[in-house]
C-alpha positions as CSV (number, residue, x, y, z in Angstrom):
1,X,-33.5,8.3,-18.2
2,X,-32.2,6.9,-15.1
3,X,-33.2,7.9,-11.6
4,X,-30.0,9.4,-10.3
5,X,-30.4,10.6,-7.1
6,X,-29.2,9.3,-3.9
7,X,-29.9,9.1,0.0
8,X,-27.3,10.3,2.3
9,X,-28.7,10.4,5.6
10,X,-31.2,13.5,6.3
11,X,-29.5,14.7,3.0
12,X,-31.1,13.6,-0.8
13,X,-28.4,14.6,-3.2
14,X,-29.7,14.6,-7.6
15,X,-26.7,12.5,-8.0
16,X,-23.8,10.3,-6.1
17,X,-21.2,12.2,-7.8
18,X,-19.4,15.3,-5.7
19,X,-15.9,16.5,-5.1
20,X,-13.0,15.4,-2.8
21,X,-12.5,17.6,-0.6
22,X,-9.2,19.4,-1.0
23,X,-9.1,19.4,-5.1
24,X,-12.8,21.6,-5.2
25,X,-12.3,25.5,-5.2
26,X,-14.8,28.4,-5.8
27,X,-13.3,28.6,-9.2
28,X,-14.2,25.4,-10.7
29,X,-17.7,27.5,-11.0
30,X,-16.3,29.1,-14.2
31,X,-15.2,25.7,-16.2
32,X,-18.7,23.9,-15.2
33,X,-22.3,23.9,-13.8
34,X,-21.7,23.2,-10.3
35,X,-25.5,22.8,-9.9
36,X,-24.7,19.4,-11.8
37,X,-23.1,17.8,-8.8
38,X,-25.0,16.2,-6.3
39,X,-23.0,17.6,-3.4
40,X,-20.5,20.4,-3.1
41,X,-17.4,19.6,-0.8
42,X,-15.1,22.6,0.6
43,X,-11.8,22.6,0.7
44,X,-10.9,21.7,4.9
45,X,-10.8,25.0,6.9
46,X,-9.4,25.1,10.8
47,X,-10.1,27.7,13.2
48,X,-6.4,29.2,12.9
49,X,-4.5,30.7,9.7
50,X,-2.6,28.0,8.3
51,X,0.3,28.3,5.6
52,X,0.4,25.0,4.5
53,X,3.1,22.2,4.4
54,X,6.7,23.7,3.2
55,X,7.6,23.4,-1.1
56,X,7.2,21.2,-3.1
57,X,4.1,20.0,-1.7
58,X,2.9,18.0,-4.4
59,X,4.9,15.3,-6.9
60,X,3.6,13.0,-9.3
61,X,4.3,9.2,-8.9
62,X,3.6,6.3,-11.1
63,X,0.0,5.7,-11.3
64,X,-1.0,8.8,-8.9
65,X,0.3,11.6,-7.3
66,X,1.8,12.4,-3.8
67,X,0.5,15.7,-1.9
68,X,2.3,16.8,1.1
69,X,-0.1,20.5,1.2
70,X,-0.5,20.8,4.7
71,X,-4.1,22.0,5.2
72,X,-3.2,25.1,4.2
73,X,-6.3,27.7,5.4
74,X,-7.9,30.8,6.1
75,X,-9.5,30.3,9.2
76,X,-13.5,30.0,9.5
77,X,-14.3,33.7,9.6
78,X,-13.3,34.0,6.4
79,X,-15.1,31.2,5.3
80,X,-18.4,32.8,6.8
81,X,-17.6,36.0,5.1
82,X,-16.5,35.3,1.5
83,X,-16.3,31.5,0.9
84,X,-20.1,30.7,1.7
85,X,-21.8,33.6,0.0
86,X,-19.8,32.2,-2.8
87,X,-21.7,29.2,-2.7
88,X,-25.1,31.1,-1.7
89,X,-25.7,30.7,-5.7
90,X,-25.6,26.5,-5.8
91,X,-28.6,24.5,-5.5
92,X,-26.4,21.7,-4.8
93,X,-25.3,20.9,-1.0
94,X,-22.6,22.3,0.5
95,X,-20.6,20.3,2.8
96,X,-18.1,22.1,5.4
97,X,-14.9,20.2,5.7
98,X,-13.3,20.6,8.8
99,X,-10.0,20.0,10.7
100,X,-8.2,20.4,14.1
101,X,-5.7,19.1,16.7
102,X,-8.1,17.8,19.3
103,X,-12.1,17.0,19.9
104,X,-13.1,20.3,21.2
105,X,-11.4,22.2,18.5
106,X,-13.4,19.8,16.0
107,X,-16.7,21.0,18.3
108,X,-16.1,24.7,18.0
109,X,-15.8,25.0,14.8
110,X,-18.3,22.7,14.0
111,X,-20.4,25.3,15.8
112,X,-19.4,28.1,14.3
113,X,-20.1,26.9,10.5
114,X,-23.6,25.6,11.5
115,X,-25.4,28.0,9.7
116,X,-28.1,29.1,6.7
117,X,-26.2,27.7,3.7
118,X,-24.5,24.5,5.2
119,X,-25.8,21.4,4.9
120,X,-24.0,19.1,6.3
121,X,-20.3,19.0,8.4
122,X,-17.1,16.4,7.1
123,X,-15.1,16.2,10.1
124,X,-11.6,15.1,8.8
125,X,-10.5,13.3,11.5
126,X,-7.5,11.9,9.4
127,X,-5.3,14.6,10.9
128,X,-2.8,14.3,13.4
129,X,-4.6,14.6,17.2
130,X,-3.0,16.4,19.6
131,X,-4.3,14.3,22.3
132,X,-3.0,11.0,21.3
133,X,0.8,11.4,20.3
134,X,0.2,12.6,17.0
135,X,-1.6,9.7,15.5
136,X,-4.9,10.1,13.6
137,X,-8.1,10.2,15.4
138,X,-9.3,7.6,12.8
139,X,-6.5,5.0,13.7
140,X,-8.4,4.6,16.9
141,X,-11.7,3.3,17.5
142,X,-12.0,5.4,21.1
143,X,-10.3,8.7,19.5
144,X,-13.1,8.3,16.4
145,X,-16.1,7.4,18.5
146,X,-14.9,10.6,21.0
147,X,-14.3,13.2,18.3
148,X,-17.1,12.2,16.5
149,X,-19.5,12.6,19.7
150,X,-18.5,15.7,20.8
151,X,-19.1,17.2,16.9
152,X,-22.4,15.9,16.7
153,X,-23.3,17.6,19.9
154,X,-22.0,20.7,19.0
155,X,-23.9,21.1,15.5
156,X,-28.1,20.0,14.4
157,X,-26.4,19.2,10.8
158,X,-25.0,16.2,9.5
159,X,-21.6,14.7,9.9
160,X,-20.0,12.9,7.7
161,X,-16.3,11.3,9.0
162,X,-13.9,11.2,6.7
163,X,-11.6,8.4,7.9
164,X,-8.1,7.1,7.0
165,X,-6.6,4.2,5.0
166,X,-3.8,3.9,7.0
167,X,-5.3,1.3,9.2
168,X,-5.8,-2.4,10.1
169,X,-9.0,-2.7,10.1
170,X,-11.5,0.3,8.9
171,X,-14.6,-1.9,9.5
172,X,-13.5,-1.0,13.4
173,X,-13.1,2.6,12.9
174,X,-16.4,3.1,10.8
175,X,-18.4,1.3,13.5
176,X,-17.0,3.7,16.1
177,X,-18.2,6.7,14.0
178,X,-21.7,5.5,13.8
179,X,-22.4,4.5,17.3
180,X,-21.0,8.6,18.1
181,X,-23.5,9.9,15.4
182,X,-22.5,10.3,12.0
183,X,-24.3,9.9,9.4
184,X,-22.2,8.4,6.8
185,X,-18.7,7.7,6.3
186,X,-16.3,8.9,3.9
187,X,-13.6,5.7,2.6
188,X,-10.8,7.2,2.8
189,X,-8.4,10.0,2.6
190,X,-4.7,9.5,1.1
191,X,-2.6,6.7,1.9
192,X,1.0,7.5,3.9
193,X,3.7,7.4,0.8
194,X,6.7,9.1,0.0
195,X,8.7,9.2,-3.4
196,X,12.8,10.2,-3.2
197,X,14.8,12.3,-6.1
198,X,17.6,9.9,-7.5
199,X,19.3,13.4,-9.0
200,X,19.3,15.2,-5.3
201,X,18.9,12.1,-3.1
202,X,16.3,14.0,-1.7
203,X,12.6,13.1,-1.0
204,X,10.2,14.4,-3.6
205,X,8.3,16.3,-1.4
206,X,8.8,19.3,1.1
207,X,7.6,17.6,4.5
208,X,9.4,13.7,3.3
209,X,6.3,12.0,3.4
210,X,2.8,12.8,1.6
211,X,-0.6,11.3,0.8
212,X,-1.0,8.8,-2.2
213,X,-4.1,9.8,-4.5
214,X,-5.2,8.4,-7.7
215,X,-5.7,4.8,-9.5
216,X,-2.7,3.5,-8.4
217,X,-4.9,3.2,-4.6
218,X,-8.2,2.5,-5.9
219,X,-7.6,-1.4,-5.8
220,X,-7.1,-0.7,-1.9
221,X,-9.6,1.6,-1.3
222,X,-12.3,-0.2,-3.0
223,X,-11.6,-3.1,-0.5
224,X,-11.9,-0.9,2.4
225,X,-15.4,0.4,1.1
226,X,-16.9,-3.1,0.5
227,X,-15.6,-3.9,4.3
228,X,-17.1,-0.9,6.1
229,X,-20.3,-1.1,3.9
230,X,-20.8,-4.7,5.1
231,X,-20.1,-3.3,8.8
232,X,-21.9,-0.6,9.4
233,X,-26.1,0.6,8.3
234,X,-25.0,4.4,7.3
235,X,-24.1,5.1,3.7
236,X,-20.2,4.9,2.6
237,X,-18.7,7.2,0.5
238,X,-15.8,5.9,-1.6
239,X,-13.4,8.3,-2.4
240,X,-9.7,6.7,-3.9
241,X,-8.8,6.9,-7.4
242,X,-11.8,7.6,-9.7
243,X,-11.5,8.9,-12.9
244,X,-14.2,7.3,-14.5
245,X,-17.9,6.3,-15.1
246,X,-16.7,2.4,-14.4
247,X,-14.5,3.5,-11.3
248,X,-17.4,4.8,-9.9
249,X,-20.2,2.1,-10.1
250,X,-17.2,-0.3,-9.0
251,X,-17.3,1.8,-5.6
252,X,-21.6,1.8,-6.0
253,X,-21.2,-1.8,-6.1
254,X,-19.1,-2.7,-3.4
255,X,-21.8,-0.8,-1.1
256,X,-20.4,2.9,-1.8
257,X,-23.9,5.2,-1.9
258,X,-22.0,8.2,-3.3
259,X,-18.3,8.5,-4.5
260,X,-16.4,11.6,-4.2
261,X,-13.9,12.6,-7.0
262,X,-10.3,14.3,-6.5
263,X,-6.9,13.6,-8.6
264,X,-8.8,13.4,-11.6
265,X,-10.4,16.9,-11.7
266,X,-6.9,18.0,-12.0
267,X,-6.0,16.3,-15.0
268,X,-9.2,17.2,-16.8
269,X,-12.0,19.6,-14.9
270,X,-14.8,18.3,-15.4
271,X,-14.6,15.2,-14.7
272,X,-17.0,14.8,-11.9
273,X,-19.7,15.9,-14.7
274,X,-18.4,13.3,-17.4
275,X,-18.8,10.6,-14.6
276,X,-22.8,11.3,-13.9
277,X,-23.2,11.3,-17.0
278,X,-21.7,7.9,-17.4
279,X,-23.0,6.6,-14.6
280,X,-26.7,7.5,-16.2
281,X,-25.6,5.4,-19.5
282,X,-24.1,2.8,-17.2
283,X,-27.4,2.3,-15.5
284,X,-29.6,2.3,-18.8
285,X,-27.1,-0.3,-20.5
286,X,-27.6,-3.0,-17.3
287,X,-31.5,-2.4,-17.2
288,X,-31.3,-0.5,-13.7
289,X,-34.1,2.3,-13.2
290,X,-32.2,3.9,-10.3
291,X,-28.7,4.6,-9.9
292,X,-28.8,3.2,-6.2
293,X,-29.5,0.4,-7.1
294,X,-25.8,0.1,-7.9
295,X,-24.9,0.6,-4.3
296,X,-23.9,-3.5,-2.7
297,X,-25.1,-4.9,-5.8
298,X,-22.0,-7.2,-5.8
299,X,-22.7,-11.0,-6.7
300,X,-20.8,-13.3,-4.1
301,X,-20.5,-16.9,-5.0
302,X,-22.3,-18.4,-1.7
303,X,-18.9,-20.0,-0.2
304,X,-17.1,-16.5,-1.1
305,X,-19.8,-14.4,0.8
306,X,-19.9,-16.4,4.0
307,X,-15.9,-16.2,4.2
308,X,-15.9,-12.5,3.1
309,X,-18.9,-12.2,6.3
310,X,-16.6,-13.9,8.5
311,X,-13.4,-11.6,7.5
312,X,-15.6,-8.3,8.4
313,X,-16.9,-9.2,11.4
314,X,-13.2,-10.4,13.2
């Protein structure tokens, strides 16, 4: 049987397989184990209530789907008070996924969910920032390295940064979150897309634009992984598009040390649990004892490796 588990920083997960955040709920307890996953990721909570993005928030597109849902969320005293004790029961991680408008938002609430039951912080800094015009902190390498910085001295746990795709170079923006602190890096959130209604002339979705999940973006995302995990020393996490055993070691492969799973649990549940066990078959089929030693196992033709070396660092 293969070795499955995986290094994550300070963190040692049983397995590289764990949710995205944002399709992961409390109730997903009742359909399977959630003890099987090697790390359990919250949905993203904010400081304030929030109601969300207005309707339809969500349309399906060929090869993926579009979500427009607008962080919709409780605010983190009710996560303290009912979400956590929730997960109390897990033996499996539990990472806090957090969001706000500007740095020291980020920081407070970073501070506030530093508790007994928390192991480790994903700072979703692909949301809009305040400070710079609206844009993303991770489109900008200063606006990444601040946010970061100021999170990791508001909390002793981990911090993962969940960047965007929607950027020129990744490599930049995952360098900038290492030299501030985190721990590892999670490639990437949804990528900018919008789909129109030829009946209505309308756009599909409730706020016109909305984030592109599933395999139509894996292609993409994959690249982005192999580029940041040739960039930077702390683990990537690929997130984009898998729904299967395969998907997954593609992503281990190209220098991903865990993958995180989203559009798929919604067309079948338990997905994330079909994929470790793949990954365990995978692993025994190739002659590998340890399922990290999947993660930048990519075979470069000596010409191709130098040029691909050459492309990360300018």
């Amino acid at each position: 049987m293969t070795q499955m588990s995986v290094r994550i920083g300070r963190l040692t997960l049983a397995n590289p397989v764990m949710p995205a955040s944002g399709t992961f709920a409390e109730g997903m307890g009742g359909v399977f184990d959630l003890n099987r996953l090697g790390a359990l990721v919250t949905k993203t909570i904010t400081a304030e209530l929030r109601a969300g993005n207005p309707l339809p928030r969500v349309a399906e597109v060929q090869g993926g789907m579009l979500n427009a849902i607008g962080i919709p969320s409780k605010g983190v005293a009710y996560f303290l008070s009912h979400t956590l004790p929730h997960y109390s029961r897990c033996r499996a991680p539990l990472v806090v996924s957090i969001s706000a408008p500007t740095a020291e938002g980020f920081a407070a609430i970073a501070a506030a969910v530093s508790v007994a039951g928390v192991a480790a912080i994903e700072a979703n800094i692909s949301c809009p920032n305040i400070e710079e015009d609206g844009r993303a902190f991770a489109q900008r390498a200063g606006a990444t390295e601040a946010v970061i910085r100021q999170i990791c001295a508001a909390t002793p746990l981990p911090v993962w940064a969940k960047l965007s795709p929607n950027v020129g170079d990744i490599a930049e923006i995952a360098r900038a979150a290492e030299s501030a602190g985190a721990e590892a890096v999670v490639v990437a959130n949804t990528i900018l897309a919008m789909s129109i209604d030829l009946a209505t002339f309308r756009p599909r979705l409730g706020n016109t634009m909305g984030g592109l999940s599933g395999p139509a973006i894996k292609p993409i995302v994959l690249r982005q992984v192999y580029q940041t995990a040739r960039a930077v020393r702390i683990p990537v996490i690929g997130c984009g598009g898998i729904s299967s055993a395969e998907d997954a070691a593609e992503y281990m492969i190209a220098g991903a040390t865990a993958v995180q799973v989203g559009t798929a649990s919604f067309l079948k549940s338990d997905t994330m649990t079909d994929i470790i066990d793949g990954l365990d078959r995978f692993c025994t089929q190739h002659g590998l004892a340890r399922v990290a030693e999947l993660t930048g196992a990519i075979r470069l033709e000596a010409d191709h490796a130098e040029t691909a070396e050459m492309e990360t660092v300018t």
